[in-house]
N, C-alpha and C positions, 0 to 999 in steps of 0.2 A: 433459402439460406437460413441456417439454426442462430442463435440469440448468439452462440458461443462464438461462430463465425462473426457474425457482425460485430460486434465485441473488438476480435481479438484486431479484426482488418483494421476497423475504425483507429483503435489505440495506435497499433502498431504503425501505421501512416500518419501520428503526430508524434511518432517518437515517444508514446507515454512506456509500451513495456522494456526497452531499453531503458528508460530513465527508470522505472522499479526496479530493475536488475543491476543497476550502478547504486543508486542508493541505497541497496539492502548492504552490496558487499562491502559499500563504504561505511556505513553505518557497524556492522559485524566486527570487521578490521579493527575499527577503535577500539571495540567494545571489548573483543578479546585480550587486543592489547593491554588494556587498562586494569585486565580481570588478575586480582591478586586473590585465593583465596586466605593467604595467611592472613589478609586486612581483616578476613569478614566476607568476603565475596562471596554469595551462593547463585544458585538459578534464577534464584530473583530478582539479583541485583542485575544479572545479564539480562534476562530478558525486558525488566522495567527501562535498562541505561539503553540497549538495543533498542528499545520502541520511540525512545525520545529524539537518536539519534538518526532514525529513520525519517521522522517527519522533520526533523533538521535539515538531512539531505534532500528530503523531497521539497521542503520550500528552495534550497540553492537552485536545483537544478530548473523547478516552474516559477521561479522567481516571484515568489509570495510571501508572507507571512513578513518577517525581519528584510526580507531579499525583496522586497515587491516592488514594483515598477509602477510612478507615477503616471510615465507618457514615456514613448519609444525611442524619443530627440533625447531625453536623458538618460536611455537604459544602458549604456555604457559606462558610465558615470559606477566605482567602487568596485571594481572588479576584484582590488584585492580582499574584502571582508567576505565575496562569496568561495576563495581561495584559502582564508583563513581557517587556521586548524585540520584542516586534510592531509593525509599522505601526500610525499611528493609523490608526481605520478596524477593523484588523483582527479585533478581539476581537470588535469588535460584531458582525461576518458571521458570527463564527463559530459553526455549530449549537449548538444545547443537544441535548447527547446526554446521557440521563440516565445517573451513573455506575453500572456495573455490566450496563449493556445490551451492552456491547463490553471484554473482558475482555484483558490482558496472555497472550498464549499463543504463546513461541516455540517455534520447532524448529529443535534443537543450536545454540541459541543465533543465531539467526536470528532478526531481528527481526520479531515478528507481534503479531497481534490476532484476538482469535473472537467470530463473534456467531451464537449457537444452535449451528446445526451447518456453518459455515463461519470458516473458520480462514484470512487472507489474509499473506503474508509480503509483504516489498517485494523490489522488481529492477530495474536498471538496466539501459537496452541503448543502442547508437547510434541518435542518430535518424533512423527514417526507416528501419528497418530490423527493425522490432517482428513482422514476418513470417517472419522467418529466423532468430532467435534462437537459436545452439548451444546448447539446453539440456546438449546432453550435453557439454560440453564448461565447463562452470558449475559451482560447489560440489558436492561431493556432497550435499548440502543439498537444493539444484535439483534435482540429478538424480533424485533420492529422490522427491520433490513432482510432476515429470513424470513419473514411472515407476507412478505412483497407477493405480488400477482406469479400464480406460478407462468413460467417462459410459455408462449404459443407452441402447440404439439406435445406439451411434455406428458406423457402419460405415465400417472402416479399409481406406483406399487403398494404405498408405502404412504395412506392419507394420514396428513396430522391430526393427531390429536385436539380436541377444543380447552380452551380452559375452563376450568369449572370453579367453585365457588370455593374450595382449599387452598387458592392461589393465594401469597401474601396481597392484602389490600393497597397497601403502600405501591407496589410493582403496578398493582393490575390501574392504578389511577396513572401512572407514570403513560404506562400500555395504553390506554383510552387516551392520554394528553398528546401524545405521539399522535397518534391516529387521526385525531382534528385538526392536528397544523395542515393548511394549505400545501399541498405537493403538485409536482411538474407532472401531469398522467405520462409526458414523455419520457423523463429522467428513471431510470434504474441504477439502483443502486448494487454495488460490487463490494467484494472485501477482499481485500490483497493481506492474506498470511503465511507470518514467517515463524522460521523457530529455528532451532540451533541443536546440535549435539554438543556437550562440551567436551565430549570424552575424544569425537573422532577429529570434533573440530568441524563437521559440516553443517551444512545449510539448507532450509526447504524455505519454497518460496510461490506462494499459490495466487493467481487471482480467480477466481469465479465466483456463481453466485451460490448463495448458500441458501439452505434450506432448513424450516424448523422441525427438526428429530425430533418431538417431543414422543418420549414413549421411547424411543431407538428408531433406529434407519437412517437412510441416507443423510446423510452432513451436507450435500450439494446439489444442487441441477444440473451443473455441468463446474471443470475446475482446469485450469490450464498450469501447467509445472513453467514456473519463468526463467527457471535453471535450466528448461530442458536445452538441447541442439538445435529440433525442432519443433514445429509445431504437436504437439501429442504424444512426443518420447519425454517417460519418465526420467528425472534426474534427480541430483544431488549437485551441489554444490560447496568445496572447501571455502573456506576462510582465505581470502588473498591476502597473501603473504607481501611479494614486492611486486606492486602497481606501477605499471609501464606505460607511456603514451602507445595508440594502438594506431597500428599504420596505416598510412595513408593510401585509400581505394588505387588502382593503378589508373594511372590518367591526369589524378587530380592533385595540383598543386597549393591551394592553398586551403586553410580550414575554415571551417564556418566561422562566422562571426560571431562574438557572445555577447549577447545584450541581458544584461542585469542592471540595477541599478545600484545604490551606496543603502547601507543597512539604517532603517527606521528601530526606534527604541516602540517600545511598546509588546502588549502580547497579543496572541492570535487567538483568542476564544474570540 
């Protein structure tokens, strides 16, 4: 079985790419909503409020960050601050991921989340362009994360480039300080990227792992479309408009139970 497969089966049996697939379009929803350009509003300002508002949603739904869960006896406890500021409609789509199945785990302060031995950070790119992605040329954060052990079997067309001594020194100390911190040999790490049209109003939405193009070439190892139908069909995804509770499997009468807890003051770095 390839990296992409275990991957996707892993996530997909705690509910992690449902839950990116509800966060992104809740996150977008707002963002659209809000976007006036006569205030001032450019791509910037959408894609920066979209990125903040993404890892908003992704603490409600894995109950972390403001939303996080002391102990399980209390994770019912404020239901309405993980309900606060959403579409109607929206609470109710949104998975029941039990808390502690998907845990807070950044890197250098990079916003992420882990579940078992995958570790996903977020990233923005232009859209329509998810294939060319200058990692190398991204945080060194990014670059760190594309510079990972390539996947077992991958056979490289397309070898990276080394850095050499015209690198900025400032980066290349950052790059070597990364490189020292302790890491999990099990843990790999993923980037879930999104972007936006503003003109059609659509949406792309990737997780896989990425790889460092320095020089040009592939952007990925492998990338999975979280918009798509199914597994490996490309898509696109609109902006949802009126969010609806989504019905109920035939059989089953009542919904899962949502355990969150009452929202903590503080910040997530």
């Amino acid at each position: 079985m390839s990296e992409q497969q275990d991957a996707l089966e892993d996530l997909a049996s705690s509910d992690v790419l449902v839950a990116l697939a509800w966060a992104n379009a809740s996150a977008y929803r707002r963002t659209m909503e809000d976007f006036d350009p006569d205030t001032g509003h450019d791509q910037g300002w959408v894609g920066s409020t979209a990125h903040r508002l993404f890892c908003d949603r992704l603490h409600r739904v894995f109950s972390t960050g403001r939303h996080g869960v002391a102990e399980l006896s209390a994770a019912s406890e404020g239901l309405d601050t993980v309900a606060a500021g959403l579409f109607p409609g929206e609470y109710e789509k949104m998975p029941a991921v039990v808390p502690g199945e998907v845990t807070w785990s950044h890197l250098n302060r990079s916003p992420g989340w882990r579940s078992g031995r995958w570790r996903f950070l977020l990233a923005s790119f232009v859209y329509g362009e998810s294939d060319a992605i200058p990692w190398s040329q991204k945080s060194p954060t990014k670059r760190r994360v594309a510079s990972q052990a390539k996947p077992e079997g991958w056979l490289d067309t397309h070898p990276m480039l080394p850095f050499d001594d015209g690198d900025d020194p400032s980066l290349m100390a950052v790059l070597q300080a990364l490189a020292e911190e302790p890491e999990d040999s099990e843990l790999t790490t993923l980037i879930v990227a999104h972007s936006v049209n503003l003109d059609l109003g659509l949406r792309e939405l990737y997780l896989g792992r990425s790889r460092l193009n320095r020089g040009g070439g592939e952007a990925w190892y492998w990338k999975h479309d979280l918009l798509a139908s199914d597994f490996g069909t490309p898509g696109s995804g609109p902006i949802p408009v009126t969010p609806s509770p989504r019905p109920a499997p035939s059989g089953v009468q009542d919904a899962p139970v949502r355990l969150r807890r009452a929202a903590r003051e503080g910040n997530d770095k």
